[in-house]
C-alpha positions in Angstrom: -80.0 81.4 215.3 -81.1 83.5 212.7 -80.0 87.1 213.0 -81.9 90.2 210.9 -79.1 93.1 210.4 -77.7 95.5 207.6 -74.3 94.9 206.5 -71.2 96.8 204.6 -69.1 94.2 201.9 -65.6 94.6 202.6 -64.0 92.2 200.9 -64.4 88.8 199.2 -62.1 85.6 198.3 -63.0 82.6 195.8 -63.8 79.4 197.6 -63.5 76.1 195.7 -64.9 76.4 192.0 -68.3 78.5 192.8 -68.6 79.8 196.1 -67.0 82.5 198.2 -66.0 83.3 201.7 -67.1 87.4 201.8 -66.1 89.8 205.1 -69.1 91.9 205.6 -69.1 94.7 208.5 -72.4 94.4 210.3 -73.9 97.0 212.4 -76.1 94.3 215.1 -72.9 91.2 214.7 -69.4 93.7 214.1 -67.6 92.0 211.0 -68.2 88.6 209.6 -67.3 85.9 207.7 -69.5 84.2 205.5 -69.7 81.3 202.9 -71.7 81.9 200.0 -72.0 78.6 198.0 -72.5 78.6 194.1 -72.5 82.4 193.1 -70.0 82.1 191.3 -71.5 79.2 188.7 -73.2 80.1 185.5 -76.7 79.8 187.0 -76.1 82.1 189.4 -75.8 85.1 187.0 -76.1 88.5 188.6 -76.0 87.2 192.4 -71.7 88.6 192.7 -73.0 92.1 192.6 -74.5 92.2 195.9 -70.7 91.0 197.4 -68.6 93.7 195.6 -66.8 95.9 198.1 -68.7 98.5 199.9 -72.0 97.1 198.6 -74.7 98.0 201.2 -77.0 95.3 202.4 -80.2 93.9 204.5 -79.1 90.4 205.8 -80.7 87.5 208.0 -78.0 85.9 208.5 -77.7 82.1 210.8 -75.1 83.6 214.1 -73.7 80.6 215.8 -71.2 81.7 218.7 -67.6 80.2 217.9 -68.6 79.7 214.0 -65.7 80.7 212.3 -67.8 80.9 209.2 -71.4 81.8 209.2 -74.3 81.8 206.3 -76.8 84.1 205.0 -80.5 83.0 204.7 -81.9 86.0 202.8 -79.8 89.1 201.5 -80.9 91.8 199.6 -79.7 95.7 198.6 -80.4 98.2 201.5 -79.3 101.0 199.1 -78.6 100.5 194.7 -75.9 102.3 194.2 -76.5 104.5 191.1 -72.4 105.8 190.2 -69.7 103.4 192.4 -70.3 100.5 189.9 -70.4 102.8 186.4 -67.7 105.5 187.4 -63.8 104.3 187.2 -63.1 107.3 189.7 -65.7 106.6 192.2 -64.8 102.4 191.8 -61.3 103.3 192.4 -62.1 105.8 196.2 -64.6 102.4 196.9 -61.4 99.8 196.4 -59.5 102.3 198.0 -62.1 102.3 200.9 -62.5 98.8 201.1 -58.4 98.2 201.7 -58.5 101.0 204.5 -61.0 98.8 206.5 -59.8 95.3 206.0 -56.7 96.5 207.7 -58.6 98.7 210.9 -61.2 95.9 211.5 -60.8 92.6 212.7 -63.5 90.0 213.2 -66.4 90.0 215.2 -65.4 94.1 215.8 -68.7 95.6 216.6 -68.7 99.1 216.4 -72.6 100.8 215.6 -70.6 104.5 215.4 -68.4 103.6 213.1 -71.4 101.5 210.8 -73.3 104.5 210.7 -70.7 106.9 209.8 -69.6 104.5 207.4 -73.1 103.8 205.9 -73.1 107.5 205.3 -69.9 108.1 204.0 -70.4 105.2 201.2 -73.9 106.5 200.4 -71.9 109.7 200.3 -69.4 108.9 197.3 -72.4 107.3 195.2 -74.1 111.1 195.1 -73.7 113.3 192.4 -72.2 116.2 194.2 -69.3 114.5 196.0 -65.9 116.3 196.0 -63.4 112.7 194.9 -60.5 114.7 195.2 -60.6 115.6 198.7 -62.9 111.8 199.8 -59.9 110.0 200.9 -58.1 112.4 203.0 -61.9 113.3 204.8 -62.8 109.5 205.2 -58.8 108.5 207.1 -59.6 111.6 209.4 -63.4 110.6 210.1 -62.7 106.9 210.6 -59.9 107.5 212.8 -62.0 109.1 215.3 -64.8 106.8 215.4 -61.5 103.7 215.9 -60.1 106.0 218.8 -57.4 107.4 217.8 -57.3 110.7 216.2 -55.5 113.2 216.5 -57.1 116.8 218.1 -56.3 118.8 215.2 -53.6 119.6 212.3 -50.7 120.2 215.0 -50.9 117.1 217.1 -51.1 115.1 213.9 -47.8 116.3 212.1 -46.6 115.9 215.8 -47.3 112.3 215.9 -45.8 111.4 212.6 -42.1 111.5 211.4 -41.6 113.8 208.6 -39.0 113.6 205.6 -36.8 117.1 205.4 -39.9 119.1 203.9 -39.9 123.0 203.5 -41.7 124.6 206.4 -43.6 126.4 204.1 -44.9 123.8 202.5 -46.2 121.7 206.1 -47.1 125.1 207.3 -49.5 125.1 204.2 -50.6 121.6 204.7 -51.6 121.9 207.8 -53.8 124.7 207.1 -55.2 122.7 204.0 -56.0 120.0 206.8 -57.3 122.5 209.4 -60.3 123.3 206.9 -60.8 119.2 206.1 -61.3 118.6 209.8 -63.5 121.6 210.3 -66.3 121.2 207.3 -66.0 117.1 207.0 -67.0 116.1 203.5 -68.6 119.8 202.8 -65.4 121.5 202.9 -65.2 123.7 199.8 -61.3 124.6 199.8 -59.6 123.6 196.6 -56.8 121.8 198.2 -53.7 121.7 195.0 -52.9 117.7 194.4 -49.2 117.9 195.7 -51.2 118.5 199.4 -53.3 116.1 198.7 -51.0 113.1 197.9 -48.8 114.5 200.4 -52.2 114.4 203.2 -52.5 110.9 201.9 -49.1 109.9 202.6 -48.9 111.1 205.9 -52.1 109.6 207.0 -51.3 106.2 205.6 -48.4 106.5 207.6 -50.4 107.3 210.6 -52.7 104.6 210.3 -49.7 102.1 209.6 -48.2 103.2 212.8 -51.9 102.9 214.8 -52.7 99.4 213.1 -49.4 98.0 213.8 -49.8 97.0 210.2 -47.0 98.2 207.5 -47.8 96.2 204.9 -48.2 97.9 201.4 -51.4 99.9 200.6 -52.5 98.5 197.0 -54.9 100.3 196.0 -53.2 103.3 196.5 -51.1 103.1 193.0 -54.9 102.8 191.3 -56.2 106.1 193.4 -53.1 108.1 192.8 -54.2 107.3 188.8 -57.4 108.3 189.0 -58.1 111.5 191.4 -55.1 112.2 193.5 
């Protein structure tokens, strides 16, 4: 049956010699699977751009119950992104992005809340006037509440999470720093200093670890570290 819906890329893997299997999160289907056959051969110049990670796109898609892996009969760009693609900072917060929901999402997770938060929040980074530094640390907080499980405010999250010896200063400050991130969102205009906000980003991959059941390593955070943190 054929199926009209918009869909976020999350992640691709090469299939034989020119094809791909690609996870994209759907906001009608939850997260699927699909097999894209030869756009990976020289004749198919252009066509891997719609399947990098976070690209946003309008889909019909064939939705067979039980498929494991499902096709796409038409697919083109809901939104071109103008900066992701060009800028090695923004690139680096998408990859980063793109890790963080392959690990909370599983297949055929249907969540519309969380789509259109996370429609948003990628249409977000590819604006001109997006604060990087503080992205990642606003984006773990926000997803967490549309997958269930965040925390009320700064308290109960240092609460939940085991903390190296640290000054108490120093958390003190933090959780101040993270009082204003989960009161203004994305808008919040504090300049946060970088050691709290790798130290933010440590925590909450740790909290997330301990939510997803899931402690493998978090690549791309060696790249983002690099780049903004």
């Amino acid at each position: 049956m054929l199926k009209k819906t918009t869909g976020i890329v999350i992640s691709y893997i090469r299939y034989r010699e020119t094809s791909i299997v690609v996870k994209i999160f759907t906001r009608d289907l939850g997260l699927k699977s699909y097999i894209v056959n030869g756009v990976r051969s020289s004749g198919s110049k252009g066509k891997m751009a719609l399947y990098q990670p976070l690209t946003l796109l309008e889909l019909v898609v064939y939705d067979k119950e039980g498929a494991g892996l499902n096709r796409i009969s038409e697919v083109k760009l809901s939104r071109a992104f103008q900066r992701i693609p060009f800028d090695f900072f923004r690139s680096g917060v998408a990859m980063f992005v793109g890790e963080v929901l392959g690990k909370s999402i599983y297949e055929n997770y249907q969540n519309e809340s969380l789509f259109d938060f996370l429609y948003e929040a990628v249409s977000h980074l590819d604006e001109e006037n997006v604060s990087l530094p503080i992205f990642p640390v606003v984006f773990l907080w926000e997803t967490s509440r549309y997958l269930g499980f965040a925390p009320m405010d700064a308290e109960s999250f240092f609460d939940e999470i085991e903390l190296k010896v640290t000054s108490p200063d120093f958390i003190a400050r933090e959780k101040e720093y993270l009082d204003h991130l989960i009161q203004h969102s994305f808008a919040c205009e504090e300049k946060i200093p970088a050691v709290y906000r790798r130290s933010l980003l440590d925590h909450f991959l740790v909290f997330y670890s301990q939510h997803l059941e899931n402690s493998s390593e978090w690549k791309s955070v060696k790249v983002l570290r690099q780049l903004i943190i």
